[in-house]
N, C-alpha and C positions, 0 to 999 in steps of 0.2 A: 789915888792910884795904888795898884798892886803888882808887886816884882811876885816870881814864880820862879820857884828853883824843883826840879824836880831830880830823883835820885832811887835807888835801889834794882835799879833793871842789870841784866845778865844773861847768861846760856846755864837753860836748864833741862832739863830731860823732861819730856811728856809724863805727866800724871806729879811731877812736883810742884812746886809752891815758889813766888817769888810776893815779895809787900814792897809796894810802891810807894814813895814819899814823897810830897811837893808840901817843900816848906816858901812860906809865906814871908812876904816884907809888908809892912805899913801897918799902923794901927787900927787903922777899922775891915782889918780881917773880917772880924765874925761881918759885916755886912752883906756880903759874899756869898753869892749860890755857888760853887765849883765842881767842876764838869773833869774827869776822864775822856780823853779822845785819843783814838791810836789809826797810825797810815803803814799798811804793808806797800813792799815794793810793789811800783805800778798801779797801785790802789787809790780812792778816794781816802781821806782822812774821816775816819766815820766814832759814832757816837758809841762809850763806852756804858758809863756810869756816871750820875751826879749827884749832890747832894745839898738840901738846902742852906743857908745862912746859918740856922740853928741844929743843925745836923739831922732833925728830926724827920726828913723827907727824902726817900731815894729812890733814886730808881737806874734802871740796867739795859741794855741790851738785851734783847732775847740769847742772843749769842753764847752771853756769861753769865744768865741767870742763873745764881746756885751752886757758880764755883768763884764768882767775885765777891767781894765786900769792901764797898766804901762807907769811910768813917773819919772824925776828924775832932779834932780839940783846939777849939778856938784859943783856948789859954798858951799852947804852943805854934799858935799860928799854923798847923799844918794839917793836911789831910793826906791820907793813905789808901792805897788799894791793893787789899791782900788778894790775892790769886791761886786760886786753888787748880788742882784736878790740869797744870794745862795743855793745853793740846800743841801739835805745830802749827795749827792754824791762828793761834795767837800770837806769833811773832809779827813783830813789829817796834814803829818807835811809840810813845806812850806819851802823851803829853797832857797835861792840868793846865786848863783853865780858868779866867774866873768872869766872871759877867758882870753889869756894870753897879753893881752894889748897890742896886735898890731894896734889897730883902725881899725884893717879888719873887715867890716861887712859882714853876709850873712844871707840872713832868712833860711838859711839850717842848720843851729848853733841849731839843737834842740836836739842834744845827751847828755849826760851825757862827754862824752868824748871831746867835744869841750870847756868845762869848769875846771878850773883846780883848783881856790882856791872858795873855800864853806862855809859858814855861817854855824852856830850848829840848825838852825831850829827853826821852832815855831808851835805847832798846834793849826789847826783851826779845832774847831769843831762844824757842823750843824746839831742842834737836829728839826725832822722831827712835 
């Protein structure tokens, strides 16, 4: 199993920057594909960004293509998502995932259902 703490979210103004943190428990972290997922009010909880076991494999949202970046150091257990450029339309709570740690990767891992242990969330919020 894996615990999920997530951390770094806030009020930020449109066009700044906030880096997102979910630090990890348990030692076979690196086994781990972990996924970005964020729920505005009234909204579905929808698919951010992920990235494989070995860091080597990501992928995004059309949404955040290009002002996100996910990344991650297995050695510190944690993975991050910097957030560039953001809009108000990014507000919300943010939460990391992790799926069930078989090192299978697929950039088709964007459901909610291909993730099994979840972080308590953090919101970011972009005032206009």
């Amino acid at each position: 199993q894996v615990q999920l703490v997530e951390s770094g979210g806030g009020l930020v103004q449109a066009g700044g920057s906030l880096r997102l943190s979910c630090a990890a428990s348990g030692r076979t972290f690196s086994n781990y594909n972990i996924a970005w997922f964020r729920q505005a009010p009234g909204k579905e909880r929808g698919f951010v960004a992920a990235i494989s076991w070995s860091g080597g494999n990501t992928a995004y949202a059309d949404s955040v293509k290009g002002r996100f970046t996910i990344s991650r150091d297995n050695a510190k257990n944690t993975v991050w998502l910097q957030m560039n450029a953001l809009k108000p339309e990014d507000t919300a709570v943010y939460y990391c995932a992790a799926d069930d740690g078989s090192r299978y990767y697929s950039a088709d891992r964007k459901t909610e259902y291909d993730y099994f242990y979840w972080g308590q969330g953090t919101q970011v919020t972009v005032s206009s």
